[in-house]
N, C-alpha and C positions, 0 to 999 in steps of 0.2 A: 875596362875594354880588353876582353880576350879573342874577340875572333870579330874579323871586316869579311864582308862580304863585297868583293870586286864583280863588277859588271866589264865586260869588254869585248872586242870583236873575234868573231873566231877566223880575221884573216889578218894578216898584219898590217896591212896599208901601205900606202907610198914613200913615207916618211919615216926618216932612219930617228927621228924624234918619239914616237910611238912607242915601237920596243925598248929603244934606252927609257920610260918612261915605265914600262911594267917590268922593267928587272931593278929600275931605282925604287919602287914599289915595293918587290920581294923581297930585297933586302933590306929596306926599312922594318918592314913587317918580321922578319925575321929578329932584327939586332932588337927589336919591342919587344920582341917574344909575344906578340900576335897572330894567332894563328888564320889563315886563309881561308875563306868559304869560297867557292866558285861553281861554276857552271860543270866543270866536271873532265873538258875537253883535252883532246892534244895537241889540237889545232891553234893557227892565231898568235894575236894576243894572249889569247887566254891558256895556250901550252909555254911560251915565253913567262909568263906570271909564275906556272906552278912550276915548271922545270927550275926556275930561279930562285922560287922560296925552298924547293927542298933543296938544291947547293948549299944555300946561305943557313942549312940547318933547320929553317923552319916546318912548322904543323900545314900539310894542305888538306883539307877536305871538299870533295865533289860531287856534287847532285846534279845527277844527269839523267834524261827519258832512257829508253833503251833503242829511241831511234835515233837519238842525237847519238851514241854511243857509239852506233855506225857512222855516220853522217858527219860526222867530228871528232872519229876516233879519242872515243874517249882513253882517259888517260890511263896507266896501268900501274903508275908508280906513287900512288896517293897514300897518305897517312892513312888515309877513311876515305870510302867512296860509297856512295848510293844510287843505286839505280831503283827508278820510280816511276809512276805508270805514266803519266801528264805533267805537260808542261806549267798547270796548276798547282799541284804538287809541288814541283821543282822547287817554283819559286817562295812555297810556303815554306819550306823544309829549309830550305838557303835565310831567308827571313829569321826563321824561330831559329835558327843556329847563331845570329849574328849579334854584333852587338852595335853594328852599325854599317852605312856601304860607302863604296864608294865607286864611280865610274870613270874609267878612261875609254879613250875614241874608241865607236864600233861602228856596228849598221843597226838594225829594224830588231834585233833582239835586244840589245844594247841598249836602244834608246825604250823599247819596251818593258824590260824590267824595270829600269832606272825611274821611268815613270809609275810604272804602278807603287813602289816603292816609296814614288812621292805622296802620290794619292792616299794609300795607308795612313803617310805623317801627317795629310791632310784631315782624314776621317779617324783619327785617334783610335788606329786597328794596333800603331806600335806607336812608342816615342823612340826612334832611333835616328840618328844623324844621315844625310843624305849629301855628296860633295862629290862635285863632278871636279877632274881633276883638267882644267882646258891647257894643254897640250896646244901650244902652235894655235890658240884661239879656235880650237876643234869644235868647242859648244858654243862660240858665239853666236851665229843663229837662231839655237832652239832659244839660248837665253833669251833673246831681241822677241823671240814668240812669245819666250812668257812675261816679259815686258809688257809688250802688246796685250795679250790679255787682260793686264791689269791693267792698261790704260782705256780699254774699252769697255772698264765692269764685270767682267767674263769670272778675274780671277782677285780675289781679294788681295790685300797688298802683306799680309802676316803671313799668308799661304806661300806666296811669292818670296816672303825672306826665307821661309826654312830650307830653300836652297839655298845649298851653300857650296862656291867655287874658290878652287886651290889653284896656283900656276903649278906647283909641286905635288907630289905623291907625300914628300917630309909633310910640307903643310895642310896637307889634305889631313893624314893622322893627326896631324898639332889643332887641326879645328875641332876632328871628331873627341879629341879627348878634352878639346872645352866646352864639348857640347852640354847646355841644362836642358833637359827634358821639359816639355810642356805638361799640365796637369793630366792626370788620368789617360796616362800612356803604358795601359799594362796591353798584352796580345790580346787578343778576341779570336778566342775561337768559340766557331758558332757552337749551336748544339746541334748533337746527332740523332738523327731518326730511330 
């Protein structure tokens, strides 16, 4: 496990629980010697994440559109930074960097990466570990969703375990680094034209 890939919001929220949550993050990540993948921003959460792993010393690297760049002031103090044409990209590039994710509270990005992320582990595109980090029972909810699903047939119930929640950002790493991969989880990429 050399590099997490964090999902999170690009606002910080109402809760003084959030950001003590991505700078207990950073420095965990940091004292690992795990290096950060992120979104790229200077906003948010997600500028609290990288300003705090590079204090604590650590590696941050950011994939970002170049409209998000505006729009979220991307960040300018990164170890590595990439700027890329689409928001497909982004997420591939953040993926194949990573060696696992993990997500604290956000909005409609946030929960969007995080999901297709699952989806992947579902369609055996990666084998990499997925752990929401519930914050103040932040993903209770979407979890109680994907409950629901499974209880209406929608979503199988081994699909449903490979999420995986932490109350901690410490435990969120202590899962990811127990994670066993499911068979035949090498990347896919497709072929090119």
């Amino acid at each position: 496990m050399k590099r997490i890939c964090v999902f999170c919001g690009s606002n910080v929220g109402t809760r003084p629980a959030y950001p003590a949550a991505a700078r207990e993050l950073a420095a965990e990540l940091a004292r690992r010697q795990i290096s950060l993948v992120y979104g790229g921003g200077h906003a948010g959460l997600m500028g609290i994440l990288a300003d705090a792993t590079i204090a604590a010393g650590g590696e941050v690297i950011g994939v970002i559109t170049e409209q998000l760049r505006v729009l979220e002031r991307g960040h300018s103090n990164l170890t590595e930074s990439h700027v890329v044409a689409t928001m497909h990209e982004r997420k591939a590039m953040m993926a194949r960097l990573s060696d696992g994710f993990i997500a604290l509270p956000g909005g409609f990005g946030t929960f969007e990466e995080l999901c297709e992320m699952i989806t992947w582990t579902q369609l055996r595109i990666h084998s990499k570990p997925v752990v929401l980090v519930n914050i103040e029972a932040f993903f209770d909810p979407l979890l109680a969703q994907f409950d629901r699903a499974v209880e209406d047939k929608l979503l199988r119930p081994e699909h449903r375990a490979e999420v995986l929640t932490a109350a901690t950002p410490a435990a969120a790493l202590d899962l990811i680094a127990q994670w066993t991969p499911h068979e035949g989880g090498k990347w896919f990429e497709p072929p090119r034209p």
